[in-house]
C-alpha angles and dihedrals in degrees: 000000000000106000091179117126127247098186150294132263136179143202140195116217124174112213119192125225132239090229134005104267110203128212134194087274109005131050104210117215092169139356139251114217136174116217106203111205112201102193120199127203088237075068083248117140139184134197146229144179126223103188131152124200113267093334132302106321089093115051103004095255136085119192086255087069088045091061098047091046094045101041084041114043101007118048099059093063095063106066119102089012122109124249085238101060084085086145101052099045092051086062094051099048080047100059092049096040127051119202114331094131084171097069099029076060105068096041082048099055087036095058090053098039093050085042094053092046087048086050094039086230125125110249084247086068083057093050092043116280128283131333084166152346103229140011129211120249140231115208108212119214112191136217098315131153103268088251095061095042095052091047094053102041093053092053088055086052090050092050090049086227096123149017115182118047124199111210116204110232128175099072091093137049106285100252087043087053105036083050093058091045100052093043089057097046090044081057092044103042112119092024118060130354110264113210124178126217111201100182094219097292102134134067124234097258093047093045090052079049099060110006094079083054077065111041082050089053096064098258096141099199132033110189122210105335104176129036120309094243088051088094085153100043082053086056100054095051088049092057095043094049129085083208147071117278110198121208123226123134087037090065132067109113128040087249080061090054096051088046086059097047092042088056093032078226097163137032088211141014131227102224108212113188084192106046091042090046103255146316109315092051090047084054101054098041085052082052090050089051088051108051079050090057093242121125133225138232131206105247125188140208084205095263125180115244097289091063087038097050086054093052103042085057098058089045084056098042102041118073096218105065089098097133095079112250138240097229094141099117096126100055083063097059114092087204122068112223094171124081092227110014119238114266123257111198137187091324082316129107110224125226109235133224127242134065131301115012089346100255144061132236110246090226090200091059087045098050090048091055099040117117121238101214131025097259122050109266105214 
């Protein structure tokens, strides 16, 4: 078989929601998502997402600067080079881009998912083999009016699709916002588990104001409540409260990681393929974790089945991700881009069979969805 690469091309595509899912600072409608095509001589090719939740408040990229940078700095590093030298080329996309995990990301899940179809082997077979076959799911519910959420919440428990629910907080005043909480979780209590995801939004003196109402209140995890770079800040409030505090934000890089250990400033960590650049990175920062004795959860930057896929493969492949995950980004699209979607299961997401990342584009979709231009025309 010939690994060597042809070239790389990428592709913007705009999927709409089921439902406006609302975050600390954006409300989403539809997202943006960058599709990264690593093509090989042998005409395999294998696929990755760069996405960012709601644009680029949150991590500093959108999927417009990932093509630039991709098309631009990246692609022409890739010719000539095999699929496998995931490592090396790493280092030298590295040395000509700084920074932009999001669209490392994609080439990174796209190498391994083109080298495993080459090879006929699941990713998970790249990262190390199974840990397991399937990971429990969060269903996050965003910044919604308490109506709404409850209602919401209680149809997912009908349906038995999920059990633990993350609220988004940060978008009202504190007390606004701690009131609505604690009235939710007081509705849900007994019956599902009730975590909050502030998105940074609060300083240290307002979050020991109202994080211990919370934790009173019955809400059982509270992630990333003050700025990403406040490690200390993150530490304090793990030490005052009777409940976890999940790290996000806080943590990109594997000297992040450290930093965290170092201040045993989380109880648990929120493991992101796409804000850390891809899955060997992932990998090693869940390691670090480990050997630290804190477990990891599967976060999401609410990616369609491709990012999903990725990730759901690490979480399977990598021992740590003990602390469930929230990959249920595609059962919010209204729109299918996978061939066969990916398997919800009793409140689980199911690793599927098959090489590479475990599922297939459905082009047509993809092709319905692709932008025309480089920026949204509304």
């Amino acid at each position: 078989m010939d690994l060597t690469i042809d070239r790389l091309e990428t592709v913007i595509i705009d999927v709409p929601l089921r439902r406006p899912h609302r975050f600390a600072r954006v409300t989403m409608t539809a997202q943006p998502v960058l599709l990264a095509f690593v093509h090989t001589r042998d005409g395999v090719v294998g696929v990755g997402e760069g996405v960012v939740p709601g644009g680029p408040w949150w991590g500093g990229e959108s999927v417009e600067s990932m093509k630039v940078t991709l098309d631009t700095y990246v692609a022409p590093l890739l010719p000539g080079r095999r699929v496998s030298e995931i490592a090396a080329i790493w280092q030298d996309v590295t040395d000509h881009v700084n920074a932009n995990l999001y669209a490392k990301c994609a080439v990174e899940v796209a190498l391994h998912d083109a080298w495993a179809r080459s090879l006929g082997v699941p990713v998970h077979v790249l990262l190390g083999g199974l840990a397991r076959t399937s990971i429990d799911v969060t269903w996050a519910l965003g910044a919604d009016p308490e109506e709404v959420v409850v209602e919401e919440a209680l149809a997912k428990l009908r349906s038995g699709q999920h059990k633990t629910f993350k609220l988004k907080m940060g978008a009202l005043d504190p007390e606004q916002d701690t009131r609505r909480i604690c009235a939710i979780a007081e509705k849900l209590a007994g019956s599902a588990g009730v975590r909050v995801d502030l998105n940074a939004r609060w300083d240290l003196t307002t979050a020991k104001t109202y994080l211990p109402r919370l934790a009173a209140a019955g809400v059982e995890l509270v992630e990333q409540p003050v700025p990403g770079d406040q490690v200390e800040a993150l530490a304090e409030l793990n030490r005052l409260l009777p409940i976890p505090v999940m790290a996000d934000e806080s943590l990109r890089t594997p000297v992040d990681a450290l930093r965290l250990v170092g201040l045993r400033a989380a109880d648990v960590w929120s493991m992101k393929t796409t804000k850390v650049g891809g899955l060997r990175r992932a990998r090693d920062i869940v390691a670090i974790a480990a050997a630290a004795g804190i477990p990891c959860h599967g976060g999401t930057s609410i990616e369609t089945g491709i990012g999903t896929a990725a990730s759901l493969q690490l979480a399977c492949a990598a021992p740590g991700v003990t602390w469930g995950s929230e990959l249920f980004g595609p059962l919010l699209f209204a729109e299918e881009i996978l061939r066969t979607p990916l398997r919800y299961e009793n409140g689980a997401l199911q690793l599927p069979d098959g090489p590479g990342l475990g599922v297939d584009l459905d082009l047509d979709a993809v092709a319905a969805l692709r932008r025309t231009h480089l920026t949204r025309e509304d």
